[in-house]
C-alpha positions in Angstrom: -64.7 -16.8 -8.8 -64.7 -14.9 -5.7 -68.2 -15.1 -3.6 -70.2 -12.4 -3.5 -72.5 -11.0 -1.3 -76.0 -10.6 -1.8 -76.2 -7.1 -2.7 -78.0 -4.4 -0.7 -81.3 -2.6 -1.4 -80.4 0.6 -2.9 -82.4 3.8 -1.1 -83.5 6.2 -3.5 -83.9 9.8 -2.3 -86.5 12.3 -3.8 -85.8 15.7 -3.9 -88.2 18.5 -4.8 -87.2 22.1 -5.9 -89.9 25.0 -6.6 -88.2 26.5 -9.5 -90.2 29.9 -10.7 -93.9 28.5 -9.0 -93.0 25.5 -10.8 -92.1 21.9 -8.7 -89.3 19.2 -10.0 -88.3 16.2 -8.9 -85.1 14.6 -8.9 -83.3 11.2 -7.6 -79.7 11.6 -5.9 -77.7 9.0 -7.7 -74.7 9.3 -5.3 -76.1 6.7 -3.1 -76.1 4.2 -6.2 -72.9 5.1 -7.1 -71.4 4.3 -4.2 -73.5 1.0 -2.9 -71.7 -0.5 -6.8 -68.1 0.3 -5.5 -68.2 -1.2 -2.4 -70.1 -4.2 -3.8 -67.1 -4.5 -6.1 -64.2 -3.8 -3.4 -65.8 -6.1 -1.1 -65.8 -9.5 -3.8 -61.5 -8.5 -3.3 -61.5 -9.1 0.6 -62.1 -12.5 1.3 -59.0 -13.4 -1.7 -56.1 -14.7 -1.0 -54.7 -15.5 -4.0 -50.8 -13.9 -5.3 -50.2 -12.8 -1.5 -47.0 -15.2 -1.9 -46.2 -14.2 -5.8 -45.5 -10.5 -4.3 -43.4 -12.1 -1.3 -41.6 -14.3 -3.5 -41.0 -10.8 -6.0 -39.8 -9.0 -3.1 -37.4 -11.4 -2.2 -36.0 -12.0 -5.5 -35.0 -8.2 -6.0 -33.2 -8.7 -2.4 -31.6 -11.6 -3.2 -30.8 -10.1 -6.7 -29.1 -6.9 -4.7 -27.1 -8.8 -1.8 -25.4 -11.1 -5.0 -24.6 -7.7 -6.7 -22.8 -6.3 -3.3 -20.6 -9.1 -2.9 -19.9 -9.5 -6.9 -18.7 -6.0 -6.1 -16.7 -6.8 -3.3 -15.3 -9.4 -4.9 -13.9 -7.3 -7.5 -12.5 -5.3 -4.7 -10.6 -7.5 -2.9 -9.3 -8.9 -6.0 -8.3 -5.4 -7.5 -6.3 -4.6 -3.6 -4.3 -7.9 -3.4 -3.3 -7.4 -7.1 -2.1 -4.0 -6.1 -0.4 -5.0 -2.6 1.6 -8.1 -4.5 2.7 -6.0 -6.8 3.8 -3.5 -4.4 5.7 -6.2 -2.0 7.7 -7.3 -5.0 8.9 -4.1 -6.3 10.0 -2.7 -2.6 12.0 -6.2 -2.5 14.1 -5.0 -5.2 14.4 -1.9 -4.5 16.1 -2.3 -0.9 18.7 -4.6 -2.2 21.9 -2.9 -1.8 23.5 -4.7 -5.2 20.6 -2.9 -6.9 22.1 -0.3 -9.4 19.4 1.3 -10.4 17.4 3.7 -7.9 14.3 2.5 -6.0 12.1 4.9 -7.7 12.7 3.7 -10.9 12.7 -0.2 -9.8 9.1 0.1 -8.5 8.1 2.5 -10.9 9.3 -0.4 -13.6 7.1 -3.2 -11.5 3.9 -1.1 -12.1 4.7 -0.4 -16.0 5.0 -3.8 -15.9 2.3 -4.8 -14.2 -0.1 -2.8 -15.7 -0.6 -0.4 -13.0 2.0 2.4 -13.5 -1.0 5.1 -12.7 -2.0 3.4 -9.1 1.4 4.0 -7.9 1.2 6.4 -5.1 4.6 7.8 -4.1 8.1 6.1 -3.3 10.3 7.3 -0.3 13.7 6.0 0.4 16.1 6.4 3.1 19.6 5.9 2.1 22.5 5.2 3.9 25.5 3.8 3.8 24.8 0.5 5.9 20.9 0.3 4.5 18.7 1.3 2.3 14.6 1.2 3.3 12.0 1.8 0.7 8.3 2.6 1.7 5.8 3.1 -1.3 2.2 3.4 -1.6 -0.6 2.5 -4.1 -3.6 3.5 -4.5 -7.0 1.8 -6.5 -10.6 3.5 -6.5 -12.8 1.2 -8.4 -16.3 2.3 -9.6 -19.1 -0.8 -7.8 -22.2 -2.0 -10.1 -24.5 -2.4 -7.3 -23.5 -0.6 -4.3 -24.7 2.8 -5.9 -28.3 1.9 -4.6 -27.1 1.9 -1.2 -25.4 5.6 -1.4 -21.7 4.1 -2.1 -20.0 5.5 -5.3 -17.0 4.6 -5.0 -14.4 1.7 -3.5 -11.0 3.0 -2.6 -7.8 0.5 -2.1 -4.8 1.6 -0.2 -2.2 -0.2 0.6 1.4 0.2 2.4 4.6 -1.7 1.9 7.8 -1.6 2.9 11.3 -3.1 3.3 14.8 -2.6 3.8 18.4 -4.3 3.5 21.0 -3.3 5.7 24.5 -4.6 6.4 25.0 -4.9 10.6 28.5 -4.5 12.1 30.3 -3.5 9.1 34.1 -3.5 9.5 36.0 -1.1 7.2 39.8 -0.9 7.0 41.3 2.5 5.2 44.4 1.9 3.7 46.3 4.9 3.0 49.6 5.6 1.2 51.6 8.0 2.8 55.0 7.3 0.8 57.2 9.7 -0.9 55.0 9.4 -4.4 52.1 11.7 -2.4 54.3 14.4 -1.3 53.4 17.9 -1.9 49.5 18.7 -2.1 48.8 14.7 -2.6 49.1 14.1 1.0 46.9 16.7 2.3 44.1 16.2 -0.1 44.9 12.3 1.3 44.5 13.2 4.7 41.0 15.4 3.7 39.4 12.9 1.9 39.9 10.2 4.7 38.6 12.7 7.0 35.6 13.2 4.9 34.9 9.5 4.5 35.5 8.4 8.3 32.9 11.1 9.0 30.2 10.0 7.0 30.1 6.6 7.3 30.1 7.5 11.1 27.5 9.9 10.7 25.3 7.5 8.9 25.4 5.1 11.4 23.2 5.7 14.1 23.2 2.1 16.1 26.8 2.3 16.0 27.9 -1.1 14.1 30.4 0.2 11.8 34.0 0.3 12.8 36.8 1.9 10.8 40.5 1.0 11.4 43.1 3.2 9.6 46.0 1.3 8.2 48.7 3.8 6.5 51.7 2.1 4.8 54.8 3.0 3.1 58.3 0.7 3.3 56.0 -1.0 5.9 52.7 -1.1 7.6 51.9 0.2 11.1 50.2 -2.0 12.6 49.6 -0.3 15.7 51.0 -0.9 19.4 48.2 -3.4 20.2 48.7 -5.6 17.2 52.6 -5.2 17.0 52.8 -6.7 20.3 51.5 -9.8 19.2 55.1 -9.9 17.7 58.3 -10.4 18.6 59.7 -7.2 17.3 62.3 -4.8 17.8 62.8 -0.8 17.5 64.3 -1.1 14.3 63.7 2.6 13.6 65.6 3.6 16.8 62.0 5.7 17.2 59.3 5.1 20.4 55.8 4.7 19.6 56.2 3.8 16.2 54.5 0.4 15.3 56.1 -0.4 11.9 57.2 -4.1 10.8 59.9 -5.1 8.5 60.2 -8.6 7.7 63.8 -10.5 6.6 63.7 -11.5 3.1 64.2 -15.0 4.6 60.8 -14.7 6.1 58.4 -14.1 3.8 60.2 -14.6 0.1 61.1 -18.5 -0.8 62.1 -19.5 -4.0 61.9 -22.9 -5.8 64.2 -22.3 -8.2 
């Protein structure tokens, strides 16, 4: 029991009133009222007691708040490398360059898969004819328990991924047949078509690493004045600058029999 203190001598104060010639008395009772309050708010001064209890409270509710953050961050960073993983396999097989299918549909497969088909952002893809890059993106928003008493509603995950294959100094050799089976039309529709190809695998090639060496044949092969000279040929067509090769039978047929 807290001590208390002796109380105080209460003052009484007498009023008088002349009320129609006639005199009352009366005793102001605010004074009493007021000397039994502070008699009673003053036993709770001098205690002590529970000033930790409401310390220990507070500090609960904080600690109870701080391990609800990081639960949610937890379940943040979980739900983002999920998504990135996912996203850094699918791009993998997507670039390949034996890959039949398009990349859209290859990393649009890996989510299904995955259980994520709707955090799947977009997929772009370069194609060429030496590489092929794929960059997606995939999105997350996932809804906190805790972090709502802080003013956040919401925990968005983005990530980014990309990759690419590409071949580096390709080396392509058109072989054409120019014999007398494509005369007429055949020939010129030949000579188009190579036109067309040369020009956009050069056109698709901006570093410059694919080289394309034109090899038309018929009886023989030109081989070109740099490579025939590597021989010891003759003018057997009787005709300058033509680089064709026609080998004995002796040289290149044998038989065992």
């Amino acid at each position: 029991m807290p001590h208390l203190p002796p109380p105080k001598p209460i003052k009484l104060v007498l009023e008088k009133r002349s009320i129609g010639g006639a005199c009352q008395t009366r005793i102001k009772g605010s004074a009493m009222k007021k000397s039994a309050f502070l008699r009673r708010a003053a036993g709770f001064r001098p205690d002590e007691a529970g000033g930790m209890t409401i310390f220990a409270l507070i500090m609960f509710l904080l600690m109870i708040m701080m391990g609800g953050m990081a639960v949610d961050l937890m379940r943040y960073e979980d739900t983002r490398v999920t998504l990135q993983q996912t996203l850094d396999r699918a791009v993998l097989a997507a670039a390949a360059l034996i890959q039949e299918l398009t990349p859209e549909t290859v990393v649009a497969d890996y989510f299904e898969k995955a259980g994520l088909a709707s955090q799947l952002d977009r997929v772009t893809v370069t194609q060429s004819e030496t590489s092929r890059p794929v960059k997606a993106k995939g999105r997350a928003n996932l809804n906190p328990f805790c972090m709502h008493i802080i003013g956040i509603h919401e925990l968005p995950a983005r990530t980014v991924s990309n990759a690419e294959q590409s071949v580096d100094n390709l080396e392509i050799s058109l072989v054409l047949d120019v014999s007398g089976s494509m005369g007429g039309d055949k020939l010129v529709r030949l000579k188009a078509a190579a036109a067309e190809f040369v020009t956009t695998m050069l056109q698709n090639d901006p570093f410059g690493r694919v080289s394309i060496s034109v090899v038309p044949y018929n009886a023989q092969v030109s081989l070109g004045a740099p490579l025939r000279q590597k021989f010891q040929a003759v003018n057997i067509h009787g005709v300058l600058y033509v680089n064709c090769l026609e080998l004995p039978d002796r040289r290149c047929c044998t038989s065992n029999a």
